[in-house]
C-alpha positions as CSV (number, residue, x, y, z in Angstrom):
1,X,6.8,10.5,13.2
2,X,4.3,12.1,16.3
3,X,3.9,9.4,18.8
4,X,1.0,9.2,20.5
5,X,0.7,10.4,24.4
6,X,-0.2,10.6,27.2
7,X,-0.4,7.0,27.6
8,X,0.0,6.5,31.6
9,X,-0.8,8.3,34.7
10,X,-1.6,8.5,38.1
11,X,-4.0,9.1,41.0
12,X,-3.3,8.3,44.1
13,X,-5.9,9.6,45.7
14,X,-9.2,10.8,44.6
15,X,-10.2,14.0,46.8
16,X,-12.4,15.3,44.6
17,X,-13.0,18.5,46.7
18,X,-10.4,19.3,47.8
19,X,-8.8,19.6,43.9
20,X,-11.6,21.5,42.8
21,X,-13.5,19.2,41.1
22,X,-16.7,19.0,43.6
23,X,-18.2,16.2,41.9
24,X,-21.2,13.6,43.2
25,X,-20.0,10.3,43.3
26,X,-21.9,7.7,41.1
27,X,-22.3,4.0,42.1
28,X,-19.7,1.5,42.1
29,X,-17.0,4.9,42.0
30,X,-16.7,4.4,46.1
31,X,-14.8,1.3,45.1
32,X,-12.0,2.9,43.1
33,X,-11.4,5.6,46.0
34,X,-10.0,2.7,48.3
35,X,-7.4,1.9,45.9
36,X,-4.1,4.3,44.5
37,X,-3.7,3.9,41.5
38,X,0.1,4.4,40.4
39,X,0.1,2.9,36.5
40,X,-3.4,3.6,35.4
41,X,-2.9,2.1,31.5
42,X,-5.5,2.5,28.4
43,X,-8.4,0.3,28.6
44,X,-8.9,0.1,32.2
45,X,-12.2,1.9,33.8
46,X,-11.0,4.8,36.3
47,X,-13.0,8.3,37.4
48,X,-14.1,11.2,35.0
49,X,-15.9,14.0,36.0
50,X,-19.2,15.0,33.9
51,X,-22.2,17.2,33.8
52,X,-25.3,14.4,34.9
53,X,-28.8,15.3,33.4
54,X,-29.3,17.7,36.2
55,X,-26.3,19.9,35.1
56,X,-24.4,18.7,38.5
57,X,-21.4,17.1,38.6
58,X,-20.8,13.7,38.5
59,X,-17.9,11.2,39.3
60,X,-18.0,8.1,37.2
61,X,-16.2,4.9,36.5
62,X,-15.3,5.1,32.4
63,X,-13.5,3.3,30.2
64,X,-10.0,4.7,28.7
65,X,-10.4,5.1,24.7
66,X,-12.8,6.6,22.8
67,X,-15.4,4.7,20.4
68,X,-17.6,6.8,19.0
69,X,-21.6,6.1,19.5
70,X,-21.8,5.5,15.3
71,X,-19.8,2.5,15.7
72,X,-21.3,-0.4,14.6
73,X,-19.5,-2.6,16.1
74,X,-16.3,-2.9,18.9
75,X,-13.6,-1.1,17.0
76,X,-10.0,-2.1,17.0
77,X,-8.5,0.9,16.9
78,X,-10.1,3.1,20.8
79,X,-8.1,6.7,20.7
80,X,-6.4,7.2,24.1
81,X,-5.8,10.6,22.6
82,X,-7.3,13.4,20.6
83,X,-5.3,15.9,19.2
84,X,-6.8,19.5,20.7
85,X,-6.0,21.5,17.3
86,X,-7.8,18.6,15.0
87,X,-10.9,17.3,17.6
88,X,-13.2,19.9,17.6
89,X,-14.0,19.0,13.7
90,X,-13.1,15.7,13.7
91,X,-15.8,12.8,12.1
92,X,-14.5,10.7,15.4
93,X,-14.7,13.8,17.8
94,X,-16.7,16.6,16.8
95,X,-19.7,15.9,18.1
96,X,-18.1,14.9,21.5
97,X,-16.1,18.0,21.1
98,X,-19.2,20.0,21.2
99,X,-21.7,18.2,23.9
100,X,-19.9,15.9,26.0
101,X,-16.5,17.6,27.4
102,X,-15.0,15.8,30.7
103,X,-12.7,16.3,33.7
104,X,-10.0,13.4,34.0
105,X,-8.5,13.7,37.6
106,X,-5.3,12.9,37.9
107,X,-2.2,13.8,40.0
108,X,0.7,12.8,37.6
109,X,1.5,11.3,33.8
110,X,4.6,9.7,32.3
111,X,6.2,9.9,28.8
112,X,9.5,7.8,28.0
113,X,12.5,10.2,27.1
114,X,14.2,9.1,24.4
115,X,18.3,8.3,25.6
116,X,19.5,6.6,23.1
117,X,18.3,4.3,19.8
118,X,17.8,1.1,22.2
119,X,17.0,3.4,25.9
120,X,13.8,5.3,26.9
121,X,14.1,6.9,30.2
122,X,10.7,6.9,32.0
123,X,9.6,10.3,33.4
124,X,7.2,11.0,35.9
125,X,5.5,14.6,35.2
126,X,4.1,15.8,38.3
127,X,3.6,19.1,40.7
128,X,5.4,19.6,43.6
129,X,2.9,19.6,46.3
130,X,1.0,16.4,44.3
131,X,-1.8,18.1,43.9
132,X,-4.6,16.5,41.9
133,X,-5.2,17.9,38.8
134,X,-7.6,17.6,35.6
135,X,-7.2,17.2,32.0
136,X,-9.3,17.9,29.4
137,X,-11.3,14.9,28.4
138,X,-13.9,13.7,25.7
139,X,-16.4,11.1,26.4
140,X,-18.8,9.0,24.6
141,X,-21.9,6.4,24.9
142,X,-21.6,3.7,22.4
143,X,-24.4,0.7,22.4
144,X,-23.0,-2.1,20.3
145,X,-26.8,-3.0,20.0
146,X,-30.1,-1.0,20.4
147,X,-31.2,-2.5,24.2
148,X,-27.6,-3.0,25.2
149,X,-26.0,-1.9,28.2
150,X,-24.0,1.3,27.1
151,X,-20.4,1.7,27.7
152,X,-18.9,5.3,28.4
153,X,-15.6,5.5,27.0
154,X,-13.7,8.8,27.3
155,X,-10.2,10.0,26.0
156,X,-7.7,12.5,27.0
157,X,-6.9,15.6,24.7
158,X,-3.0,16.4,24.0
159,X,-1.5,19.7,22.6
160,X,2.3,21.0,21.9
161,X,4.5,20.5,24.6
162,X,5.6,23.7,27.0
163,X,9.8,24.3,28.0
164,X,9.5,21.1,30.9
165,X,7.6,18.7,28.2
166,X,10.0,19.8,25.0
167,X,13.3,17.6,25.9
168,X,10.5,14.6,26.8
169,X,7.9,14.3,24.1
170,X,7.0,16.1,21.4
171,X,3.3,16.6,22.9
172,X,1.6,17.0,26.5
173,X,-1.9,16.5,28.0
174,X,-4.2,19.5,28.5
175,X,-4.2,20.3,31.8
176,X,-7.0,22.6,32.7
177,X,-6.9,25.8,35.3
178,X,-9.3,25.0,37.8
179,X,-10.9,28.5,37.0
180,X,-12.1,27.0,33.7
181,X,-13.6,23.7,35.0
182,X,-17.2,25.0,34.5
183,X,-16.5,26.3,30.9
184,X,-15.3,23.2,30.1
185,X,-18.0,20.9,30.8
186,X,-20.7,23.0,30.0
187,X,-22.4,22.2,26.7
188,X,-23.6,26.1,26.3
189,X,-19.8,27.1,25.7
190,X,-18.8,27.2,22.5
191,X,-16.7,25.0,20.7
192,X,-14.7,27.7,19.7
193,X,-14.5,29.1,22.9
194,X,-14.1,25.4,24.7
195,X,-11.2,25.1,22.0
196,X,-9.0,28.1,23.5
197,X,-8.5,26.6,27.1
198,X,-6.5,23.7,25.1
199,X,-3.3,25.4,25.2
200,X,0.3,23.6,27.1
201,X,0.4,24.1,31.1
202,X,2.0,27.5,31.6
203,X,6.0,26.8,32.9
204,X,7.7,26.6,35.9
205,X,5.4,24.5,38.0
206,X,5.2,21.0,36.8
207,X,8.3,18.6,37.3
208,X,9.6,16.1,35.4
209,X,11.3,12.7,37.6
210,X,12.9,9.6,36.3
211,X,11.6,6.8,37.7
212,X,12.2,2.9,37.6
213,X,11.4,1.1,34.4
214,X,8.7,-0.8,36.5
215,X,6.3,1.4,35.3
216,X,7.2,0.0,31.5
217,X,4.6,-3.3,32.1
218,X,1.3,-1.4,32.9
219,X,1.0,-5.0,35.0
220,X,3.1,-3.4,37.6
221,X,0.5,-0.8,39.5
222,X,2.5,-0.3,42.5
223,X,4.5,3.2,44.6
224,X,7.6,1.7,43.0
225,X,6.4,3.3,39.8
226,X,6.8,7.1,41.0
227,X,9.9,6.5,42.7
228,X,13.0,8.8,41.7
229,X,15.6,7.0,40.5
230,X,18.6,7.6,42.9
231,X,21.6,8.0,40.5
């Protein structure tokens, strides 16, 4: 059975420059700067990056899991995750896939490491210098009725796991090179070529930490969560 990831992560900080990301800001996103987040948890409203109607930049406040603009009404089931080899013709993602590619900053994720039948070990993925980082996002508008206010909803693509992930999880976010930010989100690259840059980090830079089972309850949104566990 493939379980679903990546289904926590972090960003302590959100320098969007200085990562790469040169984004505008859009209103209220000043708000979520002031605050580190250390357990960000599906269903909670946190920055993506996007092209605006201008073609510039933009850093927004969206909503984690995905519900497609055809939805008629709220659905139960909001993908946290899209699969990278199945999205780009998928009824629930194609479209997206095609016109509406996103940056989702982050500077670390977890995945639970399988110990034994009754143990997960939580892992902290993250780079050594905590760095912040993108992955490769899809977002969406969906009005639940014709003059409502729209809700942008986004989620995060995953692909096979590289040598560091392997051991953890049998899958990995895509985390974009910074060289390929602009091919990304721009709607005149082609699926097929937006489809390439979906591949597992390269190895040897990422790390994997075991941390405190804090970070379990996504209640718990606090620097204990990225802690090392001292053994």
């Amino acid at each position: 059975m493939i379980r679903i990831m990546c289904g926590r992560y972090s960003l302590r900080r959100v320098n969007l420059a200085a990562s790469g990301l040169d984004a505008v800001p859009e209103l209220p996103f000043e708000e979520f700067t002031e605050h580190p987040r250390f357990n960000i948890a599906p269903s909670q409203s946190v920055p993506v990056v996007r092209l605006n109607q201008e073609g510039r930049r933009s850093a927004g406040l969206l909503r984690w899991g995905f519900i497609p603009r055809w939805a008629k009404e709220m659905p139960k089931v909001q993908p946290v995750n899209a699969r990278a080899e199945t999205a780009p013709a998928s009824g629930m993602f194609r479209d997206a896939f095609a016109r509406r590619r996103c940056l989702v900053p982050a500077d670390g994720f977890y995945e639970w490491r399988k110990i034994d039948p009754k143990t997960k070990q939580p892992m902290w993925m993250h780079f050594p210098d905590d760095r912040v980082f993108a992955f490769a996002g899809l977002w969406e508008r969906w009005r639940p009725e014709k003059d409502a206010e729209p809700l942008d909803t986004f989620t995060i693509l995953t692909t096979t796991p590289n040598d560091l992930m392997t051991p953890i999880h049998n899958r990995m976010p895509v985390i974009l090179n910074p060289k390929d930010y602009a091919r990304w989100l721009d709607p005149a690259t082609d699926p097929q070529d937006a489809a390439k840059l979906m591949a597992p980090y390269p190895d040897g830079e990422l790390e994997a930490v075991p941390v405190a089972r804090i970070v379990n309850s996504p209640r718990n949104d606090v620097a204990e969560c990225i802690e090392p566990l001292v053994s």
